[in-house]
C-alpha positions as CSV (number, residue, x, y, z in Angstrom):
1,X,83.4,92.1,48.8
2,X,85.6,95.0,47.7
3,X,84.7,97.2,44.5
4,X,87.0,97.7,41.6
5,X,87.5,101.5,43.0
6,X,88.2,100.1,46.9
7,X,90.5,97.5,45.6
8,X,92.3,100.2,43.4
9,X,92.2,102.4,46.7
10,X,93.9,99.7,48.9
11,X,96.3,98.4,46.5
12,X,97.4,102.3,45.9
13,X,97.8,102.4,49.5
14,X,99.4,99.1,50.1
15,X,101.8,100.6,48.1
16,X,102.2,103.7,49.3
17,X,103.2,101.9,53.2
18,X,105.3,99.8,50.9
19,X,107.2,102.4,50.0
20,X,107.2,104.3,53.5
21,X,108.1,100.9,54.9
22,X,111.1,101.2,52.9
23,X,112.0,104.5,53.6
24,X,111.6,103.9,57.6
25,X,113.9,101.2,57.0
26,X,116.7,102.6,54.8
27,X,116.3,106.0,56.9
28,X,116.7,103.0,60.1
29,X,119.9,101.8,58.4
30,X,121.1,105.4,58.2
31,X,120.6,105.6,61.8
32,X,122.1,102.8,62.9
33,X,125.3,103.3,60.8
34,X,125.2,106.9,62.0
35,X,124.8,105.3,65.6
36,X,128.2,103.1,65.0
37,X,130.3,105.6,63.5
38,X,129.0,107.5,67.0
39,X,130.5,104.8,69.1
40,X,133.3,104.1,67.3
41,X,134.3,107.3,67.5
42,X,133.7,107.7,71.0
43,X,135.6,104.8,72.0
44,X,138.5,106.4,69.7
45,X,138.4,109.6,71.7
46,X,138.0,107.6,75.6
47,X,141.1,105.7,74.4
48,X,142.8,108.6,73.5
49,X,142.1,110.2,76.9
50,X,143.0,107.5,78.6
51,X,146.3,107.7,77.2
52,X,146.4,111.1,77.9
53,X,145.8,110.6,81.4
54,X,148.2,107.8,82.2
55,X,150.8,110.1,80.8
56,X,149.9,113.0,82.3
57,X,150.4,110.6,85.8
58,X,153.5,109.3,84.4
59,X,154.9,112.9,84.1
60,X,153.1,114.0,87.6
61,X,155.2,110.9,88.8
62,X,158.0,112.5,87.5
63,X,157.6,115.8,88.6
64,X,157.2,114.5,92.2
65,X,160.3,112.7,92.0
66,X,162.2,115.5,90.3
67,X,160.8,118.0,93.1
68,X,161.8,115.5,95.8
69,X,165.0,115.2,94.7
70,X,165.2,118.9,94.3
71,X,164.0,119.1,97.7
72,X,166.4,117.0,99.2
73,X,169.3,118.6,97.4
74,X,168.5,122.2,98.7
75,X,168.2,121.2,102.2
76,X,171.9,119.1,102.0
77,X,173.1,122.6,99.9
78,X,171.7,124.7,103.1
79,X,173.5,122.6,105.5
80,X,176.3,123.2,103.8
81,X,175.9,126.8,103.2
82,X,175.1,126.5,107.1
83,X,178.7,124.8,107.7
84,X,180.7,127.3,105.3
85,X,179.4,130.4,106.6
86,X,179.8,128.9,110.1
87,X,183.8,127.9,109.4
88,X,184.4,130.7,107.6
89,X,183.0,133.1,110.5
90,X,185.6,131.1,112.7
91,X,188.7,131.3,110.3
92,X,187.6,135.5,110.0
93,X,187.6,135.5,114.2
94,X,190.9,134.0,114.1
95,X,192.6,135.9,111.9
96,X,191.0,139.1,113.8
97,X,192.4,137.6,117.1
98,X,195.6,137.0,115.2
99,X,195.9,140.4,113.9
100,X,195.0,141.9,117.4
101,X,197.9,139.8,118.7
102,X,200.4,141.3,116.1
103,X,199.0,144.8,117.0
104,X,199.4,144.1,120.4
105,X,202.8,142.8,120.0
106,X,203.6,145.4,117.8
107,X,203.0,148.3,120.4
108,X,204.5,146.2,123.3
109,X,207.9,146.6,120.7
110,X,207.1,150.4,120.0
């Protein structure tokens, strides 16, 4: 069997991995809390930038749309910038063949 000292020796060190059980377990709690707060927080910020990419789609949507539509608008504008400059370019050679006319009328009366 075990002497008095041995016995003293082992219960002193039962003890002392009592206590360091106890410590590897709160300091295991610790970590596991630590660990949640972690995730939670993690998911908290993938959620939040998965908000902030569907919006940033949703405005990119919109943008595209906007710049089509933009698009479309400055070709039916050139067109008619095209048809203006073309009429007006007729009504300015009409008016110069008119005025040659009256010229030419003008010194047939002279």
């Amino acid at each position: 069997m075990f002497t008095s000292a041995e016995t003293n020796r082992l219960i002193a060190e039962i003890g002392q991995l009592r206590s360091q059980v106890e410590h590897l377990r709160q300091r295991n709690l610790d970590l596991e809390i630590s660990l949640s707060t972690i995730s939670e927080h993690g998911d908290y910020i993938q959620a939040q930038l998965q908000d902030e990419i569907a919006e940033r789609r949703r405005t990119e949507n919109s943008l595209s749309k906007l710049l089509s539509l933009i698009s479309s608008e400055k070709e039916d504008l050139e067109i008619l910038l095209q048809t203006l400059t073309e009429h007006s370019d007729a009504i300015d050679s009409h008016w110069h063949q008119k005025l040659d006319e009256a010229f030419a009328w003008q010194i047939k009366m002279v």
